[in-house]
SEBAMI-58423 format. One record per residue: residue in one letter; x, y, z of N, C-alpha, C in turn. Coordinates in steps of 0.2 Angstrom, whole numbers, plus 5000, padded with zeros to 4 digits. Last residue first. Example, Ala and Ser with C-alpha at 12.3 -4.5 7.8 and 13.67 -1.06 7.14 Angstrom:
2
S506449895035506849955036506450005039;A506649725039506249785039506649845039;
end
This chain:
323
X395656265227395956285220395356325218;X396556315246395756285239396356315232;X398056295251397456345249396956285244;X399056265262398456255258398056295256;X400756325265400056345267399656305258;X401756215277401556245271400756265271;X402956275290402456255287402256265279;X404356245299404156235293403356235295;X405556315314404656285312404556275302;X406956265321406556275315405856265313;X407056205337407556305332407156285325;X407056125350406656165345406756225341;X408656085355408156125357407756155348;X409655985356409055975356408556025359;X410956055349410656055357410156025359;X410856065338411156005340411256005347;X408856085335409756085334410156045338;X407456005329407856035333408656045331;X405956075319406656035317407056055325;X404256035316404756075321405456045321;X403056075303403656035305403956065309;X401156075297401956115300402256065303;X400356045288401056005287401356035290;X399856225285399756145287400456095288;X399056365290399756335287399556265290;X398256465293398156405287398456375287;X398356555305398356585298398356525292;X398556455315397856515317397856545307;X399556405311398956355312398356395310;X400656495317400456455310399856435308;X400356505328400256565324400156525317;X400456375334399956395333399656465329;X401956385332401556305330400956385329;X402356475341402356465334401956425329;X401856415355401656475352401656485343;X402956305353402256295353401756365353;X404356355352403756315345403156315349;X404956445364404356465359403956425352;X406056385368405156375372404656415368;X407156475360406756415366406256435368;X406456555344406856555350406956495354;X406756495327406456525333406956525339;X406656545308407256505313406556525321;X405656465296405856525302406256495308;X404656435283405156425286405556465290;X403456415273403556485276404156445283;X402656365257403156315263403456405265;X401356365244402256385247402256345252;X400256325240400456265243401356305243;X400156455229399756395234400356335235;X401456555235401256545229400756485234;X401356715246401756635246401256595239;X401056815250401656815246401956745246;X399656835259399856845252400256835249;X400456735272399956715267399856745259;X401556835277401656775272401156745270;X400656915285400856925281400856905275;X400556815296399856825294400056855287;X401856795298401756755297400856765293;X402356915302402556885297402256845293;X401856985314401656995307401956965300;X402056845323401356865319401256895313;X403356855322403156805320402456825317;X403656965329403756985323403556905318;X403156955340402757005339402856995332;X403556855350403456835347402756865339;X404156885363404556865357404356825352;X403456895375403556825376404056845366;X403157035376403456965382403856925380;X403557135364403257105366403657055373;X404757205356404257225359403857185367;X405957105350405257125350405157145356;X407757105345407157115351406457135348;X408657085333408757045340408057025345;X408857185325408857115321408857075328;X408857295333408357285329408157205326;X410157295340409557285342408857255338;X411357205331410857265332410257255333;X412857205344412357155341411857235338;X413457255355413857265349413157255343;X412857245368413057325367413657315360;X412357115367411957195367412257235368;X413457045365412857035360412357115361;X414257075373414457065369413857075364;X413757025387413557115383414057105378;X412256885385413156915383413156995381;X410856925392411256905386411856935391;X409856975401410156885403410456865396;X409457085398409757075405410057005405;X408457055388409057095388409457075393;X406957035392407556945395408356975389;X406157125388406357115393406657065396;X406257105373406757145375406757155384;X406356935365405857005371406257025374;X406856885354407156905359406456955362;X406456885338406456845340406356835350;X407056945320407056955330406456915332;X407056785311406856865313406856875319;X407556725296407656715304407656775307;X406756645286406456715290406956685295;X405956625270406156595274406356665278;X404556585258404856605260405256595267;X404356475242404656475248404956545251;X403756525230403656455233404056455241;X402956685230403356645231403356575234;X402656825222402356785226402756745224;X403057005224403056955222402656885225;X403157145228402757115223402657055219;X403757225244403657155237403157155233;X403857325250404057345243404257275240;X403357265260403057315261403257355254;X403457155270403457135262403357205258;X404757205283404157135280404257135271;X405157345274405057325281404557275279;X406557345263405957335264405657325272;X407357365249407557405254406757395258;X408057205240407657245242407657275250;X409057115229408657145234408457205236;X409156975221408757045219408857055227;X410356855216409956885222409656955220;X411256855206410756785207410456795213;X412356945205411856915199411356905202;X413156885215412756945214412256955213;X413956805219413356775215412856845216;X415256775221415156785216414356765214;X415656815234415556745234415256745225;X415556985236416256935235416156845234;X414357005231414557015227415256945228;X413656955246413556915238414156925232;X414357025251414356955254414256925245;X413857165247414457145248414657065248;X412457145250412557155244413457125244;X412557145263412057085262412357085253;X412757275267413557225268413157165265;X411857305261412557365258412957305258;X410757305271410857275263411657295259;X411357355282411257285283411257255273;X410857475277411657475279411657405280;X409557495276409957495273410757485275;X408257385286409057425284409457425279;X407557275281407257365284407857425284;X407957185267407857195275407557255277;X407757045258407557115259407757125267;X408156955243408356965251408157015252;X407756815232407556875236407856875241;X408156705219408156715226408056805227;X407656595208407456665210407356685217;X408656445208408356465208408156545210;X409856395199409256395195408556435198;X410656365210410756405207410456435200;X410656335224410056325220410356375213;X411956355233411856275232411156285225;X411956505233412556475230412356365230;X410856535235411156535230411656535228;X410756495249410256465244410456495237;X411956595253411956495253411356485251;X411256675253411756695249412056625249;X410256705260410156735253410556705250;X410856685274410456615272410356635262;X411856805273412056725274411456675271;X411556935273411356905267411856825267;X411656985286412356975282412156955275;X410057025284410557035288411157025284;X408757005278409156965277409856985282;X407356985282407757035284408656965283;X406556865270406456915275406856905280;X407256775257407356785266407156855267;X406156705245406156775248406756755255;X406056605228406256595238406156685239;X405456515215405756585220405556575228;X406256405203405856405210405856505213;X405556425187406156435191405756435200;X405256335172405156395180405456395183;X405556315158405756315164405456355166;X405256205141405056285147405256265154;X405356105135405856155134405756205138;X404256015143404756035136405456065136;X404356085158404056055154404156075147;X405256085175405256075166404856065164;X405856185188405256135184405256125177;X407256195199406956195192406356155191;X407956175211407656225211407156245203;X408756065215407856045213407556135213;X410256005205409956045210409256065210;X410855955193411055945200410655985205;X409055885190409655895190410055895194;X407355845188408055815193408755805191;X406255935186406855935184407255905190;X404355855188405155865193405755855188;X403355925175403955845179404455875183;X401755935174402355965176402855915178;X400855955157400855935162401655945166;X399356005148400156025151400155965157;X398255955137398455985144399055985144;X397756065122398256015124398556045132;X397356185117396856135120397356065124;X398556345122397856265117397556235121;X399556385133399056415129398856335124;X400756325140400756335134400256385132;X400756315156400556305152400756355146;X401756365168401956325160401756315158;X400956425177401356465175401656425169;X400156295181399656365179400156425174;X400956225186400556195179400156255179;X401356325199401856295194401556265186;X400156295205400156365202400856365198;X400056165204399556195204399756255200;X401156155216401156115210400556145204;X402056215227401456245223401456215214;X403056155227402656145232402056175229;X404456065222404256125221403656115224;X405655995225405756035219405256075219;X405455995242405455945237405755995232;X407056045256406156055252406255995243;X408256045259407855985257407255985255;X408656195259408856135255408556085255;X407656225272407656235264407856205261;X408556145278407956125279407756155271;X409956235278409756145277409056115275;X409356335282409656345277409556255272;X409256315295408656345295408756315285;X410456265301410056235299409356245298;X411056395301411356345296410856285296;X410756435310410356455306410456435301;X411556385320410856365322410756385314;X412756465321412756385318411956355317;X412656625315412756565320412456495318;X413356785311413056735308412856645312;X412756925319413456885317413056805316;X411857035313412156985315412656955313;X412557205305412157145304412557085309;X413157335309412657315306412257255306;X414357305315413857295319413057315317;X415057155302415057235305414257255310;X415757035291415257065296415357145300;X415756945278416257005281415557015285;X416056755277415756815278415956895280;X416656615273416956675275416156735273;X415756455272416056515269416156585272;X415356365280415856335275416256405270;X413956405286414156335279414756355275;X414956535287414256525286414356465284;X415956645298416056615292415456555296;X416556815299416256745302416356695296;X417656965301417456885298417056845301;X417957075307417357095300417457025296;X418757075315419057035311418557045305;X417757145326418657155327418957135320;X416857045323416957115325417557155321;X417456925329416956915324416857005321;X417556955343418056925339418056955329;X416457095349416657015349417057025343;X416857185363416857185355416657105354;X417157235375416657165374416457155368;X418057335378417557345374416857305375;X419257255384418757335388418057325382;X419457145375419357155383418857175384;X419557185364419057115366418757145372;X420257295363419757305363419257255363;X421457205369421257275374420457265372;X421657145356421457115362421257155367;X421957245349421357195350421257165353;X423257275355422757325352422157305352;X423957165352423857195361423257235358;X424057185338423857115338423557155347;X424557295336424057295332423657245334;X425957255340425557315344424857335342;X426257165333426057125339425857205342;X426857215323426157195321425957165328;X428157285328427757305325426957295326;X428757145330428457185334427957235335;X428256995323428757065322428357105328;X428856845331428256875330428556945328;X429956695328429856775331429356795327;X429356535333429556585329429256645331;X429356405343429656465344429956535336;X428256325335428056385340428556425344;X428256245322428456325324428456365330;X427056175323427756145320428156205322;X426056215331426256155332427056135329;X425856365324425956365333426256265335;X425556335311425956345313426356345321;X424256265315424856215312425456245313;X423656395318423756305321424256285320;X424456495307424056445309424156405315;X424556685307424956615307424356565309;X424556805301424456755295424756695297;X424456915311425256875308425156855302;X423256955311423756995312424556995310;X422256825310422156895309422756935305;X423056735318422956715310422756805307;X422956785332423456785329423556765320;X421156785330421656845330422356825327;X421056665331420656705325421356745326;X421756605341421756555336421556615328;X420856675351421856695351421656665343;X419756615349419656715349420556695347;X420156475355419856505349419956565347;X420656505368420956485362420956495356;X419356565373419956605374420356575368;X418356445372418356495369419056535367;X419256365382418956345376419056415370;X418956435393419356435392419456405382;X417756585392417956525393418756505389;X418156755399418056725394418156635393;X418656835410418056805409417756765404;X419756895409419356915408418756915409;X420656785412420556815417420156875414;X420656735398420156695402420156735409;X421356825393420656825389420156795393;X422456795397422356875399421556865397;X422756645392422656665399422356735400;X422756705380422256635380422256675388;X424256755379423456795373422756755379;X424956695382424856745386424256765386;X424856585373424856565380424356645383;X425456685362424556605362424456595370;X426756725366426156765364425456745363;X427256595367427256625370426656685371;X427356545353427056525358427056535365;X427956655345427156615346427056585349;X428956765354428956695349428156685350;X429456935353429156885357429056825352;
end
C-alpha cells in the first residue's frame, strides 16, 4: 500500500472511533514515523511511496490496540516529548502535558536565590570579617558567589513521575542541586532512565519517598505536580486516562482534590530553606482553595500563573520566616 493511502485510511478508522479529527492526524503522524521512519514531509513530497508489508502489520497492530484498548499513542511508542525533549514513558508514569511545562518555566524565572539569609549563613567564612552575598550572574541563576565560594541552589520535585520537570531544571540550571523523589519505585527506574538518556544523571539524586519521608534536606525551591483529581469526577475523564494513566499519580481521596496539597504543603514548611518559594502545578477551580492552604501554613507572596487556556494552573508561594 502507498503512504498516502495508508494516512488517509489510518486518520478516517481513528475518527470513526471517536477520536478528533485533528487528533486522528496527529496519533497516524506518530505512528506512521513510529513503524516506517516516514515524516510529514515525507507524505507531502512522496506520498505515493510503497510502504513494506511486513511493517504495515506492526503498524494495523497499533492501531487495533488504540482502538480496542484506548492505549493512548504516547503508550504504544513509550515517547512524549517535554520542553523540546523526547521522553520514554510507560504506564508507570504520566504522560507528560503542556501545562507542566509551565510549572517548569515559572521555576526557571525565580530570582538566583530566595533564602538570602540562610545563603549568607552557608558562605560565611568563619572571622570577624562580615560576608556578604552577590548574585552569580552567569549563564544560568542557580549559583551564589562569594570570592571563590559557591553555593549551589537546591530544588526538590516531589513525585517526580517521568522525571520531566527534575530533568528540565537540570538540564537549563546546571549548577544547581536537583532532587526527585516519588512513592514508586518503578516511576523512579523510568525517572532514572529519562535522566540517564538526556545525559544528566549525575545531576539529579533520587529518592525512593512518600512526601519528604526519606528527605533530609532543606531547600530553596520545592516544586510538585501532584495528584490533584477527586476520584469522584473519574467518570468525567478520557478512558484513555483511566484505565492506562496511574491512578495514584492522578486521584485524591477527598471531594474537592485537594488532600495532597495539604500534606504537601504544611509539609513543605520543614524542607524549605527561609524565604524558599514552594510551586505546584493545580486543577480548575481549585486556586482559591490553594491560595488559602498556602496562607493557612505562612507562605506569602503567593502568585497564581494561568495557561494557555486561561485557566489558573500554577500556584507560587514563598515562605517567611522571622530570623
Amino acid at each position: 500500500m502507498f503512504l498516502k493511502e495508508i494516512n488517509q485510511n489510518t486518520i478516517l478508522k481513528l475518527q470513526n472511533a471517536g477520536i478528533a479529527k485533528s487528533e486522528a492526524a496527529l496519533e497516524t503522524d506518530i505512528l506512521l514515523n513510529f513503524v516506517f521512519g516516514v515524516t510529514k514531509k515525507d507524505l507531502i513530497l512522496t506520498p505515493d511511496k510503497e510502504l513494506s508489508e511486513n511493517k504495515l502489520e506492526t503498524f494495523n497492530a497499533l492501531i487495533d490496540r488504540r482502538i480496542k484498548e484506548k492505549i493512548p499513542v504516547q503508550y504504544l511508542t513509550n515517547k512524549a516529548y517535554f520542553m523540546g525533549e523526547e521522553f520514554y514513558v510507560d504506564e508507570n508514569v504520566l504522560i507528560p502535558r503542556p501545562e507542566t511545562e509551565i510549572l517548569v518555566e515559572e521555576v526557571l524565572k525565580l530570582p538566583p536565590c530566595h533564602c538570602e539569609a540562610d545563603c549568607e549563613q552557608r558562605l560565611k567564612g568563619g572571622g570577624d570579617e562580615p560576608s556578604t552575598v552577590t548574585p552569580f550572574m552567569g549563564s544560568n541563576q542557580a549559583e551564589l558567589r562569594r570570592g571563590d565560594v559557591a553555593i549551589s541552589k537546591k530544588i526538590i520535585d516531589i513525585g517526580t513521575g517521568s522525571g520531566c520537570i527534575a530533568c528540565m531544571l537540570a538540564k537549563n540550571l546546571p549548577d544547581a542541586t536537583i532532587f526527585a523523589c516519588d512513592i514508586s519505585e518503578k516511576a523512579l527506574k523510568v525517572a532514572e532512565f529519562n535522566a540517564e538518556k538526556l545525559g544528566i544523571k549525575n545531576n539529579i539524586t533520587f529518592i525512593h519517598s512518600d512526601l519528604f519521608e526519606n528527605v533530609d534536606n532543606k531547600f530553596d525551591i520545592i516544586v510538585s505536580n501532584p495528584p490533584y483529581i477527586s476520584i469522584q469526577d473519574k467518570q468525567n475523564l478520557q478512558p484513555e486516562v483511566v484505565l492506562h494513566e496511574p491512578h495514584q499519580a492522578l486521584f485524591t481521596e477527598d471531594a474537592k482534590g485537594l488532600d495532597f496539597y495539604e500534606k504537601l504543603v504544611f509539609q513543605a514548611k520543614n524542607y524549605l530553606a527561609k524565604n524558599g518559594v514552594l510551586a505546584v502545578e493545580i486543577g480548575i477551580y481549585q486556586a482559591a482553595d490553594v491560595i488559602k492552604i498556602f496562607e493557612n501554613s505562612g507562605f506569602k507572596e503567593i502568585q497564581i500563573i494561568k495557561d494557555f487556556n486561561n485557566i489558573e494552573r500554577i500556584v507560587t508561594g514563598k515562605l517567611r520566616m522571622s530570623s
